[in-house]
N, C-alpha and C positions, 0 to 999 in steps of 0.2 A: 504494500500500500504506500504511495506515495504522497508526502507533505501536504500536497493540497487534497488529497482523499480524506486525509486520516482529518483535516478542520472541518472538512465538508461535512465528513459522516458523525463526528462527534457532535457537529450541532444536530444533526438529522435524530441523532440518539436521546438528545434530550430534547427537541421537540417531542422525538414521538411519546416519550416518557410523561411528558408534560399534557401529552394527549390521552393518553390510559387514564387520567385523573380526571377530565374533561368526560371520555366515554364512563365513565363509575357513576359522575353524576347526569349523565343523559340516560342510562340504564337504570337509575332511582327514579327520572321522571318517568319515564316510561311505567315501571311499577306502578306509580302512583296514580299513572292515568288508567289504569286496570283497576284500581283498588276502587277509583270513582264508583263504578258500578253497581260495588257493594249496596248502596242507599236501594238500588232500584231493587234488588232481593230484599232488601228491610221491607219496603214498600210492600213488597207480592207478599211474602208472608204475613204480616199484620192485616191485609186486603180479606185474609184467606179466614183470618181469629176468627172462632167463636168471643162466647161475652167471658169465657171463664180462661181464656188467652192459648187458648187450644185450638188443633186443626181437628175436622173428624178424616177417620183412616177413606171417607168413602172419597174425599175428593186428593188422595195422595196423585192418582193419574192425572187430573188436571193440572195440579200444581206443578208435577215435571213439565208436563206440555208447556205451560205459561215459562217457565223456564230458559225454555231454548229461545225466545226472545232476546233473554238477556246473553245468552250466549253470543247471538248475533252484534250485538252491540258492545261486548267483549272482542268481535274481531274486528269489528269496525273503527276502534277506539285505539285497539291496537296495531293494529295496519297504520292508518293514520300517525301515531306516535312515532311507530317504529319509521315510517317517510321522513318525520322533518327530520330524527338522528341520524339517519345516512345522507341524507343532505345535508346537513350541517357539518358533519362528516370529514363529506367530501370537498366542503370551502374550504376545512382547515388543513386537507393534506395539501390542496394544492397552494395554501397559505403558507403551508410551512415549507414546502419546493423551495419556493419564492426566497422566502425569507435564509434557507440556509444557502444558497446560488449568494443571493444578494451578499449575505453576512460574513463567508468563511471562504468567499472568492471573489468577492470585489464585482463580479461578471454582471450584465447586463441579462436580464433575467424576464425578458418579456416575453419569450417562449413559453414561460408557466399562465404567463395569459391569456395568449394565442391556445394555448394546450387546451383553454375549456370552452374554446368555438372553434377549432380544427379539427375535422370530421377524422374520425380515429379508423387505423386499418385493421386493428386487431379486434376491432369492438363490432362483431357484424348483425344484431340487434341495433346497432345505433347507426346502421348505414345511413348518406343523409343528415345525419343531425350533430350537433357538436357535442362531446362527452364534459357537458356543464353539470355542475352537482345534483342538481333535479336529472338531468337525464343520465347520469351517473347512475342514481338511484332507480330509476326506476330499470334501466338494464338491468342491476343490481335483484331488483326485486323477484325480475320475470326467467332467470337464470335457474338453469338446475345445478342445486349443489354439491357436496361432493356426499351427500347425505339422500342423493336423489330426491330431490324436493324443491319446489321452489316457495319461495316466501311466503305464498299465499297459502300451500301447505302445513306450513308449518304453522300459521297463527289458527288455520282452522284446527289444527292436532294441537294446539294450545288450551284453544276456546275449549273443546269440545271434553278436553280431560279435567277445565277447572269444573267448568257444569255437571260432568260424571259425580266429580265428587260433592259436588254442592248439592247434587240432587240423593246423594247418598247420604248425605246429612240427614237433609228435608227429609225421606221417608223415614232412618231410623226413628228420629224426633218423633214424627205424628203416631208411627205405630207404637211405640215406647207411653206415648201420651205428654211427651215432653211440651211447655211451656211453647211460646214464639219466643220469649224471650231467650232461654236456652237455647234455642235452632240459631236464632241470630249471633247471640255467642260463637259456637260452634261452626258459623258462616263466617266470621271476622279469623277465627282460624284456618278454614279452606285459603282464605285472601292472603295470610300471614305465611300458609306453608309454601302456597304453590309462587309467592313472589319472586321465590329465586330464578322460575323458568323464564319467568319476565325479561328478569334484569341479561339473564343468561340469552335470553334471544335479540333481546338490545346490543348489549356487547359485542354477540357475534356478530350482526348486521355492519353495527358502526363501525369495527372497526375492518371489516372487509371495505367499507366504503373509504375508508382511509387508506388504506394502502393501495387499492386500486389508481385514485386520486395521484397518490406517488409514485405508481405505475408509469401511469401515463402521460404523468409528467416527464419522464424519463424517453417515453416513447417519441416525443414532440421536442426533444432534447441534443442540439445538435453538441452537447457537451459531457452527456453519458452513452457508453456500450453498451453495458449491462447494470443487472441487480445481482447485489449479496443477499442473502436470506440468512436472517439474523433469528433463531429458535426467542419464544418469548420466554419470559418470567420462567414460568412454572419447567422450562426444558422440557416439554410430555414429546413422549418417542416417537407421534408422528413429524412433529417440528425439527427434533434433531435427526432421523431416519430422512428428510427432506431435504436440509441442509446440508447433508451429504453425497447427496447425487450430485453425478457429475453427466449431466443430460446433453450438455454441447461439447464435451470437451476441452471447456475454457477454468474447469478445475470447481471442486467441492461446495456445491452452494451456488453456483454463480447459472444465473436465467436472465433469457432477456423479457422485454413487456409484455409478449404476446404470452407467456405461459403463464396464464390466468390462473393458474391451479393454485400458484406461491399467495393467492391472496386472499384466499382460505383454504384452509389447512384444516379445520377442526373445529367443532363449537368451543366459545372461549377464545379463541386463540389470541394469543397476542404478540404473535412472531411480528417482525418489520422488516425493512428494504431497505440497505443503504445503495450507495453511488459508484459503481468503478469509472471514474472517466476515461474519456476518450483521448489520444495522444497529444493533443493541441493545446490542452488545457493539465494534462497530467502533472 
């Protein structure tokens, strides 16, 4: 690695560090705009009381039915949430392109803004259109993962397993003879356990949209070759088993833009990309 790699990559490392902190709390919102919901289950069940704050067991089937209501507007709320975090995402990886070009190399760095109206070759969903953060994202969204799933997938396999269990609540309660009050308890805990798939499907999102964003910055770069693939935090053995291919020949880790794979790797993941340049600027 050479002088001006190693200023380049070391600001890129603490950008991106500085953006893990940034996605933790865009993954809390996200939660929270899920939790919202919670009220409208208060709603349905209190709708449902008898005068003695009981359901009878004869209307448990409707009440699931009224249910899946709220499911929908579980993925609706989610969908939505989870769009403006990869958009936002994706401002700040190309933000931070910009800013480590500008900062750790002096260079002139208007490529990173041409990069989010310059129609991408590797992006073939986005034929036509420039890879700007909203359409970042929504490629993003309509892509199949490495999970075989695409976005929409996965909020409905979200939605549909917190309602499982909220509706598994709801019946024990009414057959049991439980209170509403207790059911709604026991409903503030469905929203408490299942929070972490939230925050966990945020995370993954945003920060695929981030390093995509740095992707292809690099793509539109007439001052980088390739990418390094840098395993996250946690080291987990697909990150480092990844970082170890040598897929072009150019040595251990090292991909150029079009191998969309490096930019998700795994739920969670929080592997990143730094810079190898190109001879003119090395």
């Amino acid at each position: 690695m050479t002088e001006n790699e190693r200023r380049l990559n070391e600001l890129l490392t603490e950008l991106h560090n500085d953006y893990l902190e940034t996605s933790a709390a865009m993954s809390d919102k996200v939660a929270r705009d899920v939790a919202s919901t919670r009220l409208q289950v208060v709603d349905l069940v209190e709708e449902y009381a008898n005068k003695d704050d009981t359901i009878n067991r004869t209307r448990v089937n409707t009440l699931l039915r009224d249910l899946e209501d709220i499911e929908r507007e579980i993925r609706s709320i989610t969908e939505s949430s989870l769009n403006r975090a990869m958009v936002d995402s994706a401002e700040i990886g190309y933000a931070d392109a910009f800013t480590a070009f500008q900062k750790a190399l002096g260079l002139s760095a208007d490529f990173v803004l041409t990069a989010k109206v310059a129609e991408s070759v590797v992006l073939p969903t986005l034929t036509g259109k420039s890879p700007s953060p909203r359409n970042l994202a929504q490629y993003l969204a309509q892509r199949t993962g490495p999970d075989g799933l695409t976005l929409s997938d996965r909020v409905w396999q979200f939605a549909g397993e917190q309602r499982a269990e909220m509706g598994n609540v709801l019946r024990r309660g009414i057959i049991r003879g439980d209170t509403t009050a207790k059911m709604v308890r026991e409903i503030r805990g469905v929203y408490e356990t299942e929070s972490w798939k939230a925050r966990r499907l945020a995370i993954t999102e945003s920060n695929t949209a981030y390093r995509t964003a740095i992707g292809y910055t690099a793509e539109k770069s007439k001052f980088v070759s390739a990418l390094r693939l840098i395993p996250g935090r946690k080291q987990s053995e697909k990150c480092v088993s990844k970082a170890a291919e040598d897929r072009h020949g150019l040595g251990a880790g090292i991909f150029l833009p079009s191998d969309t794979d490096i930019f998700s790797i795994h739920p969670n993941c929080t592997a990143y990309t730094q810079y190898i340049l190109s001879e003119e600027v090395r």
